[in-house]
C-alpha positions as CSV (number, residue, x, y, z in Angstrom):
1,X,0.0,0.0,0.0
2,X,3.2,2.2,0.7
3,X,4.2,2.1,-2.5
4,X,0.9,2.7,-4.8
5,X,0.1,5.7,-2.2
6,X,3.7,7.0,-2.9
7,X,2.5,7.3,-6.6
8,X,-0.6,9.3,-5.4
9,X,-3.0,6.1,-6.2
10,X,-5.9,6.2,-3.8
11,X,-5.7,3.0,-1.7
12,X,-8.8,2.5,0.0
13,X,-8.5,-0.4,3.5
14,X,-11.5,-2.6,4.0
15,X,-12.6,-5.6,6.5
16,X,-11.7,-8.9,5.2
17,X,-13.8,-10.9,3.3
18,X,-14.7,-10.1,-0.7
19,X,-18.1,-9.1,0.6
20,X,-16.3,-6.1,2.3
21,X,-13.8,-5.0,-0.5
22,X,-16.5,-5.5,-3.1
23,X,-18.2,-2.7,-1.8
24,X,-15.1,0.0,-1.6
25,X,-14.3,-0.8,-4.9
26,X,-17.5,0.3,-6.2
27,X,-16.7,3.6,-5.0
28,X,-14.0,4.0,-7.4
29,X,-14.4,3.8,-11.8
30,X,-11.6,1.4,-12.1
31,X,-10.6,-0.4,-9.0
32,X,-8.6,-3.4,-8.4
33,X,-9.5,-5.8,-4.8
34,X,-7.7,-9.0,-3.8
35,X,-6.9,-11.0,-0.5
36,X,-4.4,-13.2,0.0
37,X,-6.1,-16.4,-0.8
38,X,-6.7,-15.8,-4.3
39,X,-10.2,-13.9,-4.5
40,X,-10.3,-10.5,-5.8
41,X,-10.3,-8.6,-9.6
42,X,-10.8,-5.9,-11.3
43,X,-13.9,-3.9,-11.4
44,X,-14.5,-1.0,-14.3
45,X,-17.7,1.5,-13.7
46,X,-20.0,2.2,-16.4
47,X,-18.2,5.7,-16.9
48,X,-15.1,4.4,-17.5
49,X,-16.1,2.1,-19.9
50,X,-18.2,5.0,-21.5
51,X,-14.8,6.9,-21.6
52,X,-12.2,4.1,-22.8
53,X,-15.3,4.1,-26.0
54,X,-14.7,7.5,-26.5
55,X,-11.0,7.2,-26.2
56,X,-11.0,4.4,-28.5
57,X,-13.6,5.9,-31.3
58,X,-11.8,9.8,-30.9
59,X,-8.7,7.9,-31.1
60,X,-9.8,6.3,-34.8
61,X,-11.2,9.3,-35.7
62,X,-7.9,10.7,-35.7
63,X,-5.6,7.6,-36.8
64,X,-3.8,7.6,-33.4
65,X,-3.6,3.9,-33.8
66,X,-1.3,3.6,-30.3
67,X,-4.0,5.7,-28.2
68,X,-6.6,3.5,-29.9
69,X,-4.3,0.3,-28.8
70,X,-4.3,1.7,-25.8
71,X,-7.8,1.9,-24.9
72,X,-8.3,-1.7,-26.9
73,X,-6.0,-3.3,-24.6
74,X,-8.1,-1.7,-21.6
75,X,-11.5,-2.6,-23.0
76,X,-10.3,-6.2,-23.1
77,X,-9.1,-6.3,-19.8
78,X,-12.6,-5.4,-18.4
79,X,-13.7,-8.1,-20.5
80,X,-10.9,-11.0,-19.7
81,X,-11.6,-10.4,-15.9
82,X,-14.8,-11.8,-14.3
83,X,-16.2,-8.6,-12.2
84,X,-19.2,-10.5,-10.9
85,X,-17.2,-12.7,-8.5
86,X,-13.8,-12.5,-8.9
87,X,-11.6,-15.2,-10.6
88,X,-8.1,-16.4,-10.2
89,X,-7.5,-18.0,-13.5
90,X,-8.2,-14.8,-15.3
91,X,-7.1,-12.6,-13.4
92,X,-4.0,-14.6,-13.8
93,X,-4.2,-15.1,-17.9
94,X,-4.5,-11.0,-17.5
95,X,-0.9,-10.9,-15.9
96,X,0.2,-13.4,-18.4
97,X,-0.9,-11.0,-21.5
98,X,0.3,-8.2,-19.9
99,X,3.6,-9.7,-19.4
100,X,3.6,-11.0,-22.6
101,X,2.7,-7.5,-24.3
102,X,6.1,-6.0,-21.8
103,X,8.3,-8.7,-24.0
């Protein structure tokens, strides 16, 4: 937590249990929730999905084909990660494309 505060990311603390963090997270258009045995993911609002369209379709519109990569890559994230109830497995082929995309 240290170190995303020290990059002036909000980090919100909650009670444990996926019931708890679920809740804070809602709070927030993009937030991320885990514990330590495995449950937790991503959660994207309805705003910032409305925004990483309009991101994507200005981004066309203008042939800025990395800013249109860009909010691809985020639009399938919200979609790779299960936001209903959290999801290891994905949440772990996530890291694995992200890593990937890093090589």
């Amino acid at each position: 937590a240290t170190f995303v505060r020290g990059l002036g990311v909000p980090v919100a603390i909650a009670k444990t249990g996926v019931k708890f963090l679920h809740h804070v997270a809602l709070d927030y258009d993009i937030a991320a929730y885990f514990e330590a045995n495995g449950h937790g993911t991503l959660l994207f609002s309805d705003v910032a999905t409305n925004a990483l369209l309009a991101a994507k379709a200005s981004a066309q519109a203008e042939n800025n084909a990395a800013a249109a990569l860009a909010a691809s890559r985020l639009l399938w994230a919200r979609q790779l990660v299960n936001q209903a109830v959290g999801d290891a497995l994905s949440d772990l082929l996530l890291v694995e494309a992200i890593l990937a995309m890093k090589q």
